[in-house]
C-alpha positions in Angstrom: 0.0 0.0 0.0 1.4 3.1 -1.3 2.3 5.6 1.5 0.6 9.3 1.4 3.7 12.1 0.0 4.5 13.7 3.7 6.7 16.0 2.4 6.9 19.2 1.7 6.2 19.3 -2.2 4.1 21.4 -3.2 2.5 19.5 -6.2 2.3 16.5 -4.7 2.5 16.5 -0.7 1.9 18.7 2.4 3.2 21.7 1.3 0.4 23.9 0.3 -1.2 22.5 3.7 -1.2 25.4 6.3 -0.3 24.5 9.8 -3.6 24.3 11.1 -4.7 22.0 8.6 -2.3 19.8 9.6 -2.8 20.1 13.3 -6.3 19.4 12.7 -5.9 16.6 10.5 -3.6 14.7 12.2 -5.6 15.0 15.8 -9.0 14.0 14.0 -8.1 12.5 10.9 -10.5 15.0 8.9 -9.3 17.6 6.4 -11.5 19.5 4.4 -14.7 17.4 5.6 -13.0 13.9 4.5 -11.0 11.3 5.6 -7.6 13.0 5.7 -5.6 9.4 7.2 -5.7 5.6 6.0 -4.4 2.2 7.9 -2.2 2.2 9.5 -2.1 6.1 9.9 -4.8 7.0 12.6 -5.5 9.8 14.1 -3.9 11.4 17.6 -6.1 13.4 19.3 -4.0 12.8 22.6 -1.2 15.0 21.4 -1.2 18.7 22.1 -1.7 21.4 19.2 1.6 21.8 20.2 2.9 18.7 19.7 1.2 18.2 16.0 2.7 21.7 15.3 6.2 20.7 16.1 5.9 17.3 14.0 4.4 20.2 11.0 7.5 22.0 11.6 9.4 19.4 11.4 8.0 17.5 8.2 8.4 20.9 6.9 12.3 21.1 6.9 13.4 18.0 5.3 14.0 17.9 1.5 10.8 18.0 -1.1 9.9 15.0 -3.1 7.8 14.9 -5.7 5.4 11.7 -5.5 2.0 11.3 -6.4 0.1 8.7 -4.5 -3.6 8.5 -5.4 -5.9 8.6 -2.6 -7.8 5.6 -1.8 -9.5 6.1 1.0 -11.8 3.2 0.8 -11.4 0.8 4.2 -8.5 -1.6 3.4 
């Protein structure tokens, strides 16, 4: 199962996500009203927005790679 682009690439990862979006997915696995996370990603909600900001930050700062995965978010 092809792994979701977590870097910062523009075209084809997080980078056009703002930080919030992020935060927001990753805690409740929702981004823009749909499943934002598959198996065996889930979401986090026990971590602290600041906490999910620092892991932003962080995925932020290492090299861009451009990868397209194609969403399927059906339930494996």
């Amino acid at each position: 199962m092809p792994t979701p682009n977590l870097t910062p690439d523009k075209a084809t990862g997080i980078g056009n996500w703002s930080e919030e979006k992020f935060v927001k997915a990753l805690k409740s696995g929702i981004k823009d009203g749909e499943a934002a996370l598959r198996y065996p990603m889930k979401p986090y909600p026990e971590l602290t927005d600041k906490e999910a900001a620092a892991i932003y930050k962080y995925l932020m700062s290492i090299p861009s790679i451009s990868n397209k995965v194609e969403r399927n978010l059906t339930p494996q």
